[in-house]
C-alpha positions in Angstrom: -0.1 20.3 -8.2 -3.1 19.4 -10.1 -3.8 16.6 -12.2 -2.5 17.6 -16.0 -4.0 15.1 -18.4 -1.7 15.7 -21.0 0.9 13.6 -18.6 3.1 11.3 -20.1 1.9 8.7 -17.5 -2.0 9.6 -19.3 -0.4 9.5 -22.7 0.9 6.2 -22.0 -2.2 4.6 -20.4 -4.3 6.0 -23.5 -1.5 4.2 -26.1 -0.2 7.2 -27.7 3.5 7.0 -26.2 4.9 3.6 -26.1 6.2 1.3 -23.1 7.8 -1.6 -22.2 5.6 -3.3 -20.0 6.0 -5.5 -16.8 2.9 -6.1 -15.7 -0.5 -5.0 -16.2 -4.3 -5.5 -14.3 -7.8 -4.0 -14.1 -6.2 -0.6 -12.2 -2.6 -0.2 -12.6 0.3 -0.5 -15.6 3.9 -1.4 -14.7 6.7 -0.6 -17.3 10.7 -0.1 -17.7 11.8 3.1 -16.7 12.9 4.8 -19.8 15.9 6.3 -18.0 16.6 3.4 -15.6 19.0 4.7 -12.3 19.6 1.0 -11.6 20.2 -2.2 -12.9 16.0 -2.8 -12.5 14.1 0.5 -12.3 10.1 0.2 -13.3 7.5 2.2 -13.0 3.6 1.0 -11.5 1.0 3.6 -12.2 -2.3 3.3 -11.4 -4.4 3.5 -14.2 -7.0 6.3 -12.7 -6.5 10.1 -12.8 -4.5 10.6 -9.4 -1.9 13.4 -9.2 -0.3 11.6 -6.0 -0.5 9.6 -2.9 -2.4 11.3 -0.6 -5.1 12.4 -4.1 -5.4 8.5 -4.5 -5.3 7.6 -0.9 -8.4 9.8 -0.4 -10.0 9.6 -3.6 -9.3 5.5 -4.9 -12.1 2.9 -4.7 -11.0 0.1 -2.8 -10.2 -2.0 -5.8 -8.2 0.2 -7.5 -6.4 0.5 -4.0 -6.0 -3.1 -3.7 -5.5 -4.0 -7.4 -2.4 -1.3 -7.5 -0.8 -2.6 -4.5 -0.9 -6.0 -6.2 0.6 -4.4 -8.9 3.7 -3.0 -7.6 4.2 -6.7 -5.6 3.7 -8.5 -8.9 6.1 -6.1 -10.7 8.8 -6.5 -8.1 8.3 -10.2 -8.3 8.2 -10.6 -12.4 11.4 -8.4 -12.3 13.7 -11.0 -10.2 14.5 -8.5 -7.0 12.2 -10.4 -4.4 15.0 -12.6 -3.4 17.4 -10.0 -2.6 15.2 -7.1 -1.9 13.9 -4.1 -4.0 13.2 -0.4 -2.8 9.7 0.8 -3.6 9.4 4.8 -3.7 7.1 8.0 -5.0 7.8 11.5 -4.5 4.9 13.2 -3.1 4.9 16.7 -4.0 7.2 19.7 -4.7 9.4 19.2 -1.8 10.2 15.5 -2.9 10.7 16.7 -6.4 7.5 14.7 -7.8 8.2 15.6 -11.4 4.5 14.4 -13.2 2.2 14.6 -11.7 0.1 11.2 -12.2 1.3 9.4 -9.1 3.5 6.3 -9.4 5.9 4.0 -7.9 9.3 3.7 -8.8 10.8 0.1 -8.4 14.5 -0.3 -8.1 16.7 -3.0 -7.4 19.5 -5.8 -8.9 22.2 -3.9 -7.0 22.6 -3.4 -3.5 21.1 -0.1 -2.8 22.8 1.8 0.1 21.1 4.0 2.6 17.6 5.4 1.7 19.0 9.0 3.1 22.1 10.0 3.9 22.2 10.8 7.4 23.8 14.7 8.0 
């Protein structure tokens, strides 16, 4: 998957779609989902040009590593679920259904949460 700049993540980080942010630093932007699948579901992105984990874990400066990391801890924090726990996730890829590809972090919680995967 290659990075598409015409993203809705980019489009948001440039201002020309709208969002309801959480948080926001130097190198990442946290905002409500706009379709949330729990009671809290929010979104960090990091505000560089990476299609995924492993493009930003090989490709991110060690700021921006550190200053989205921050991020998604600050977000889960500012949203209430610290206390009782919060799932952090990103899809990475085809496989995992990754559906734009500007990597980002989904952060749910204010429910209990169940099993990551359903074991078979």
């Amino acid at each position: 998957m290659a990075y598409d700049p015409s993203n809705i993540f980019a489009r948001i980080l440039r201002g020309e779609i709208p969002c309801k942010k959480v948080f926001e630093n130097a190198h990442a932007l946290a905002f409500h989902d706009i379709r949330p699948q729990t009671k809290v579901h929010a979104l960090v992105i990091p505000k560089g040009a990476y299609v995924n984990m492993t493009d930003f874990a090989a490709k991110a400066s060690a700021a921006e590593i550190e200053g989205f990391v921050r991020a998604i801890g600050e977000t889960a924090k500012l949203l209430g679920v610290t206390e009782h726990g919060y799932r952090i996730l990103a899809n990475n890829g085809a496989n995992a259904h990754q559906e734009v590809p500007h990597l980002h972090i989904h952060v749910f919680g204010g429910q209990p949460l169940g099993r990551m995967i359903k074991p078979e």
